[in-house]
C-alpha positions as CSV (number, residue, x, y, z in Angstrom):
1,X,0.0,0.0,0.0
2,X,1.4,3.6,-0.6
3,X,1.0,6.1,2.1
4,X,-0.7,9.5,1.1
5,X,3.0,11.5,0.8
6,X,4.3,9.4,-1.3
7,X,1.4,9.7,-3.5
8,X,1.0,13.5,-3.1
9,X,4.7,13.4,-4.1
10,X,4.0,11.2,-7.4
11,X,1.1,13.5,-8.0
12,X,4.0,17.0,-7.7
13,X,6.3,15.1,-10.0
14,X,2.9,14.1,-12.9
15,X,2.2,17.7,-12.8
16,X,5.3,19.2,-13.0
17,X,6.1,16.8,-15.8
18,X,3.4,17.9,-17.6
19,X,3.9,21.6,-17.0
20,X,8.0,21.2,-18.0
21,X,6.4,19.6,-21.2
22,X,3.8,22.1,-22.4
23,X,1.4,19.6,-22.7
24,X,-1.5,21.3,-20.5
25,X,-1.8,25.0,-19.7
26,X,-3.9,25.3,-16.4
27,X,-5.5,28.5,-15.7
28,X,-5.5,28.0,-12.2
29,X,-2.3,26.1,-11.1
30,X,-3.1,25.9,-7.4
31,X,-6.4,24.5,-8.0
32,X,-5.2,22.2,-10.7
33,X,-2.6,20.9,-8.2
34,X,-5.2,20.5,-5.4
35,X,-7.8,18.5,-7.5
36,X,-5.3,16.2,-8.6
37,X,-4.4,15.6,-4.8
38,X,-7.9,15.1,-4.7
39,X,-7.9,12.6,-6.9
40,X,-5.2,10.7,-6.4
41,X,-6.3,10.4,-3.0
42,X,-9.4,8.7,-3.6
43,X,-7.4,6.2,-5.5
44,X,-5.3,5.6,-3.3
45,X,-8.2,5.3,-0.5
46,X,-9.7,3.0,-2.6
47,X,-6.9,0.5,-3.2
48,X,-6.1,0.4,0.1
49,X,-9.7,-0.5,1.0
50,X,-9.9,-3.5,-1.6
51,X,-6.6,-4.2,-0.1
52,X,-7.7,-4.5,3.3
53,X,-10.8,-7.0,2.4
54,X,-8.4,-9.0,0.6
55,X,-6.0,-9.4,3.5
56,X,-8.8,-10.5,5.7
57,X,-9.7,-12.9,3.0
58,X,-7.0,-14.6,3.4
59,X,-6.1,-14.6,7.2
60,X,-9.9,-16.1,7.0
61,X,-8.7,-19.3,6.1
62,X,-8.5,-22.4,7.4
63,X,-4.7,-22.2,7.2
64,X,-3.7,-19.1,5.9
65,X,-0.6,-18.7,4.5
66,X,2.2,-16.5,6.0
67,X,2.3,-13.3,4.4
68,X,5.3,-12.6,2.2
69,X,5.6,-16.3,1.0
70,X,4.4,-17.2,-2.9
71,X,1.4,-18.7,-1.4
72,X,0.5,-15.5,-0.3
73,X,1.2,-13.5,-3.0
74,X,-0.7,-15.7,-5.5
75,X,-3.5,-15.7,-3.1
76,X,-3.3,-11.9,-2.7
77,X,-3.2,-11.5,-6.8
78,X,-6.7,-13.8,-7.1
79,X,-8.5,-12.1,-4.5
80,X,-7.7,-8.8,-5.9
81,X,-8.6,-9.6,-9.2
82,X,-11.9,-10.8,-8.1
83,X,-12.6,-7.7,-5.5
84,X,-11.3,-5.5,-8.5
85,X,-14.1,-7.1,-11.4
86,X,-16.7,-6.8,-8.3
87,X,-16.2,-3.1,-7.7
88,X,-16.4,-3.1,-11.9
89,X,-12.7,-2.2,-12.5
């Protein structure tokens, strides 16, 4: 999961590629930075959400595997899929 700096920091460096590039010309910088934030937020909200259901899918088991081992991650990888498709993404 990515913590809300780090994305507010991915979000500085997309816009100020863009800017450096020409490819968008904002009329309103400020708020053009702050809906982005917005944004990007809600993703990241979001992901971490789906995230969460997942882990407790899988610590719901029987006998769950540990976390960090390939049983995990290919667990992880299913149940996101299928929490993905349910949200319709």
């Amino acid at each position: 999961m990515i913590s809300e700096e780090k994305m507010i920091h991915i979000v500085h460096l997309m816009l100020d590629g863009i800017w450096k590039q020409d490819l968008v010309d904002y009329p309103n910088e400020e708020e053009a930075l702050r809906e982005a934030k917005k944004l990007s937020l809600g993703y990241i909200n979001q992901i971490n959400a789906v995230g969460e259901i997942v882990q407790k899918k899988i610590l719901s088991q029987k006998n769950p595997p540990r976390e960090g081992t390939p049983q995990w991650d290919t667990l992880y990888q299913k149940y996101l899929l299928e929490e993905v498709q349910k949200k319709g993404g």
